[in-house]
C-alpha positions as CSV (number, residue, x, y, z in Angstrom):
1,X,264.2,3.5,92.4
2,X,266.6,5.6,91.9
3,X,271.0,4.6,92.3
4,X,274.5,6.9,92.8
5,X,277.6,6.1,93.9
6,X,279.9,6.6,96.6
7,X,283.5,7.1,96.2
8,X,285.6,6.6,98.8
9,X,289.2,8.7,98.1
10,X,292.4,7.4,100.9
11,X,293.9,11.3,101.0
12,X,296.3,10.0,104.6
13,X,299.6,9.1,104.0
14,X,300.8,6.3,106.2
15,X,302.6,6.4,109.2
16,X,306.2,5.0,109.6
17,X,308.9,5.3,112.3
18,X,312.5,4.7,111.9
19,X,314.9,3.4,113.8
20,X,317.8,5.3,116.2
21,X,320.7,6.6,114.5
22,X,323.4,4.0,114.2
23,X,326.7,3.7,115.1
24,X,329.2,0.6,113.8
25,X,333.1,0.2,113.6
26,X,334.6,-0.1,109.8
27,X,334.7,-3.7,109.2
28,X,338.2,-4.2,108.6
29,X,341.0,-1.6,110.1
30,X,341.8,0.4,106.9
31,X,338.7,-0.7,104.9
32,X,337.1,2.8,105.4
33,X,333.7,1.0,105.5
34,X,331.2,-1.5,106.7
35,X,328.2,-3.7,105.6
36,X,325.0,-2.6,107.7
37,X,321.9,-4.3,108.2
38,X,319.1,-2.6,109.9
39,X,315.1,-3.7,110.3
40,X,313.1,-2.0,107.9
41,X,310.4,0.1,109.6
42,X,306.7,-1.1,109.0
43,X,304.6,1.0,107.8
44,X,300.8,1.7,108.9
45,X,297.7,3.2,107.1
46,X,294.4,3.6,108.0
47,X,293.3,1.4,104.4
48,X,295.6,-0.6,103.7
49,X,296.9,-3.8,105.6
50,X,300.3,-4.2,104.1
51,X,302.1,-1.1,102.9
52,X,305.6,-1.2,100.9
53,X,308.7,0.6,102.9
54,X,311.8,1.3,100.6
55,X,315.3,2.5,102.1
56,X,317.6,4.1,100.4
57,X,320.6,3.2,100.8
58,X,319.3,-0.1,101.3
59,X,320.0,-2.5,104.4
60,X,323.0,-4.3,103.7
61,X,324.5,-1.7,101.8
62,X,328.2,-1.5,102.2
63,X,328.1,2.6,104.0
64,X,331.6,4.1,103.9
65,X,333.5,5.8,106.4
66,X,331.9,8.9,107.9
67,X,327.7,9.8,108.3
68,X,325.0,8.6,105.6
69,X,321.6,9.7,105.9
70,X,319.1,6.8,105.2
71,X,315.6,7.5,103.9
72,X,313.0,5.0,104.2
73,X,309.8,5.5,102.2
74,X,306.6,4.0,102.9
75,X,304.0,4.0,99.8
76,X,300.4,3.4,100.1
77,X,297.8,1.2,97.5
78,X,296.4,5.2,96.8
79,X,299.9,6.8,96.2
80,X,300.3,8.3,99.3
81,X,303.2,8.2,100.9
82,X,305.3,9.4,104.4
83,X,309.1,9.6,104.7
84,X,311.5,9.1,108.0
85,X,315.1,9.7,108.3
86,X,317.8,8.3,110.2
87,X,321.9,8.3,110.1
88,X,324.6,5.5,109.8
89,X,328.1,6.3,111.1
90,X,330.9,4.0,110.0
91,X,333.7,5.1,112.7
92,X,337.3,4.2,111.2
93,X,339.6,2.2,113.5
94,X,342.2,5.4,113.0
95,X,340.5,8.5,113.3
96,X,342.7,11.3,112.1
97,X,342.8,15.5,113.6
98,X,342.9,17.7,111.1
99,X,342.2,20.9,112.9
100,X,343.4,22.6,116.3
101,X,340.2,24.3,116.7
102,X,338.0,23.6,119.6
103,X,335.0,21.8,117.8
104,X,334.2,20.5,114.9
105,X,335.0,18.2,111.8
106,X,338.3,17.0,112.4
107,X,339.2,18.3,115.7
108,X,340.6,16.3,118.7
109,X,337.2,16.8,120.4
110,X,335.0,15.1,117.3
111,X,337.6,12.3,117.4
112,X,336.9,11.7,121.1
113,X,333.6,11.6,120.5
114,X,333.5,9.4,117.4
115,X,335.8,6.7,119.1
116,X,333.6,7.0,122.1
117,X,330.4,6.3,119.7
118,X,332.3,3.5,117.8
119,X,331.9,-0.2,119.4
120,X,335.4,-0.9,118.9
121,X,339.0,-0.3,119.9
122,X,340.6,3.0,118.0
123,X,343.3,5.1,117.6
124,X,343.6,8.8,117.3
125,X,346.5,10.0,115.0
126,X,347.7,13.6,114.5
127,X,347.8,15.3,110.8
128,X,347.6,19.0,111.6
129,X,348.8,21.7,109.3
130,X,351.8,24.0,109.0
131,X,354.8,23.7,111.5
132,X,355.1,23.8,115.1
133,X,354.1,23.2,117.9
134,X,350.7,22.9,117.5
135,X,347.8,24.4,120.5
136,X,345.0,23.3,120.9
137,X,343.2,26.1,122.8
138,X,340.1,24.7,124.6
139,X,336.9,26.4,125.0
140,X,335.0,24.0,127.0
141,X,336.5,20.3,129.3
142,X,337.1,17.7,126.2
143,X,334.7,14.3,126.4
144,X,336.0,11.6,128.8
145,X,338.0,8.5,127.2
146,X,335.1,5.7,127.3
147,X,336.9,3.1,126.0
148,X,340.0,1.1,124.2
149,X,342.1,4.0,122.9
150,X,345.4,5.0,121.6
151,X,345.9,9.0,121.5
152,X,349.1,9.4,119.5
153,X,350.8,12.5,118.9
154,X,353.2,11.0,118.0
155,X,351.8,10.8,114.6
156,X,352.0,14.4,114.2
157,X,354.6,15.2,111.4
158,X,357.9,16.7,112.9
159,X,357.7,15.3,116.2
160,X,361.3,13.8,116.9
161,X,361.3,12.5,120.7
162,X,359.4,16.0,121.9
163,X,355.5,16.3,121.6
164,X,354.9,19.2,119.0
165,X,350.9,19.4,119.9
166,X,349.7,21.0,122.9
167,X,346.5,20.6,124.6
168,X,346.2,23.9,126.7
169,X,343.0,24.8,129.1
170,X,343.8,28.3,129.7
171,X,340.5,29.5,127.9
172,X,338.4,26.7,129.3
173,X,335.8,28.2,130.7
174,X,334.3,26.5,134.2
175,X,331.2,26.9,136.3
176,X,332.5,27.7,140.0
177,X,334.0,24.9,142.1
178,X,334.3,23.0,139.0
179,X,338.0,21.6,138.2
180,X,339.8,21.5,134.4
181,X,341.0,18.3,133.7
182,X,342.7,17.8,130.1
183,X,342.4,14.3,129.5
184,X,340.2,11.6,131.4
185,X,340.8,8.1,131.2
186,X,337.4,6.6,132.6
187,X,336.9,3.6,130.7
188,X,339.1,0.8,128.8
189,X,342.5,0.9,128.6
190,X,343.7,3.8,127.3
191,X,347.6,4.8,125.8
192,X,348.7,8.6,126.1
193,X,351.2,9.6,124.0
194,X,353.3,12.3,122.7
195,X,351.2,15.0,123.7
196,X,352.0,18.4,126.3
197,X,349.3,18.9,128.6
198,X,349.4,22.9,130.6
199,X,347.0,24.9,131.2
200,X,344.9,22.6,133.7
201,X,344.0,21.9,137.3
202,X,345.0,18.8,136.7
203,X,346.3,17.9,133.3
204,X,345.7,14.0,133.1
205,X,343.1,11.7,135.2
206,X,343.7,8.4,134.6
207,X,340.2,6.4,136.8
208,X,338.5,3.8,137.0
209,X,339.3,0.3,135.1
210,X,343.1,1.0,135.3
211,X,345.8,-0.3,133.0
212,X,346.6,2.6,131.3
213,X,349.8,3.7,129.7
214,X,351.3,7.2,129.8
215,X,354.1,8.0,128.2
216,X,356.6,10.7,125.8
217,X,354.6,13.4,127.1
218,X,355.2,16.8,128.6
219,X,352.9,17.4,131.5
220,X,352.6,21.2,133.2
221,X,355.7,22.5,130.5
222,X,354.9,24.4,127.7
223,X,355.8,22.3,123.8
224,X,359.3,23.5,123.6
225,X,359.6,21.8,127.3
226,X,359.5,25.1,129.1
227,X,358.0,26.3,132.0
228,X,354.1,27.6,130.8
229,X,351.1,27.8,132.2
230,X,351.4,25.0,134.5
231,X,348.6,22.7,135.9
232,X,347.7,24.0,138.6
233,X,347.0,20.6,141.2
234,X,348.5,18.1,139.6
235,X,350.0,16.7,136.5
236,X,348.5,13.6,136.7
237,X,346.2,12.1,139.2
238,X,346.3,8.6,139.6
239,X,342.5,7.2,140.7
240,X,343.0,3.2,139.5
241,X,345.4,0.4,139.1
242,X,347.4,-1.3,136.8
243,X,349.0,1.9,134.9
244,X,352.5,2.5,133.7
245,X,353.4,5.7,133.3
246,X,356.8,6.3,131.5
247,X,357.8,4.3,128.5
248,X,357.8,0.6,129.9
249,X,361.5,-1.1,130.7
């Protein structure tokens, strides 16, 4: 007779898989923030039949305004343990530009972007430094309007009946036969405000569902109201019904 043993050592973490990256509206307008739930992913391991899955931040944390990273951690009975990753953005209701620059954090194009992400209505205000006018030079054609929006630069400091930030395509680059076109209104109803638009082929398309509103802007004139750059087919090409163009009587 003779005995030994046989050990048996789990040395495989678990699997897990997250979810998508999120997108919500801030719960209130002006809150800065919202109360997310997600599903907690499930874990799997080869050993054990239930495994524990921790996120951090936690669902139903209150996320505030902007991108959080979430980690989810999945822990096994021997210690192992395999980590995913995924994002919660919390879009505010106003999303303020910052910048004149082509891309990036606080630019016109990441707040078209983030109000086309966002579930909700929003509004895009103007906060850009120094005096005027302000140009933004474009590199590439800015993301189409997708939904309920207000574009306002009229919220720029210092404008006084004239727009004092410029949206100019003269550097936008285009593969051949393709047409610049500043601003497109696709989806939802969409305001225009207080903005100059040169530069283009055509400087505003206003498609699709219709009942938009256009108006306190310079189209094809330079900021100071001057002749510029021009757009080159038209100012604004109408595609839909419904709109007003001009401040309504």
């Amino acid at each position: 007779v003779c005995r030994f043993t046989i050990a048996i050592f789990d040395d495989t973490p678990p699997t897990l898989v997250c979810p998508e990256n999120i997108v919500v509206a801030e719960s209130s307008p002006g809150s800065g923030s919202a109360a997310v739930t997600f599903a907690v992913p499930a874990g799997h391991d080869v050993c054990d039949d239930s495994v524990a899955v921790v996120c951090a931040p936690a669902t139903g944390s209150v996320f505030p305004g902007g991108v959080t990273r979430v980690a989810c951690t999945a822990t096994d009975d021997a210690g192992n343990r395999a980590v995913c990753e995924f994002t919660v953005q919390v879009v505010p209701r106003t999303i303020v530009a910052t910048s004149t620059a082509d891309s990036g954090p606080g630019t016109l194009r990441q707040a078209l972007t983030d109000a086309n992400a966002s579930p909700g209505d929003n509004i895009i205000e103007f906060n850009l430094p120094g005096t005027g006018p302000h140009i933004i030079h474009l590199v590439t054609p800015l993301p189409f309007i997708q939904g309920g929006l207000m574009l306002d630069g009229t919220s720029q400091p210092g404008f006084v009946l004239e727009p004092v930030v410029e949206v100019n395509g003269g550097t936008v680059g285009t593969t051949a036969g393709q047409i610049k076109v500043g601003l497109v209104a696709a989806r939802g109803q969409a305001v225009i405000r207080g903005l100059t638009l040169s530069g283009f082929d055509i400087g505003l398309y206003l498609g699709l569902s219709g009942g938009h509103l256009v108006e306190d802007n310079f189209i094809g004139v330079d900021s100071s109201g001057e002749p510029g750059q021009g757009n080159a087919i038209a100012g604004i090409l109408v595609r839909s019904p419904g709109n007003v163009i001009g401040t309504p009587g």
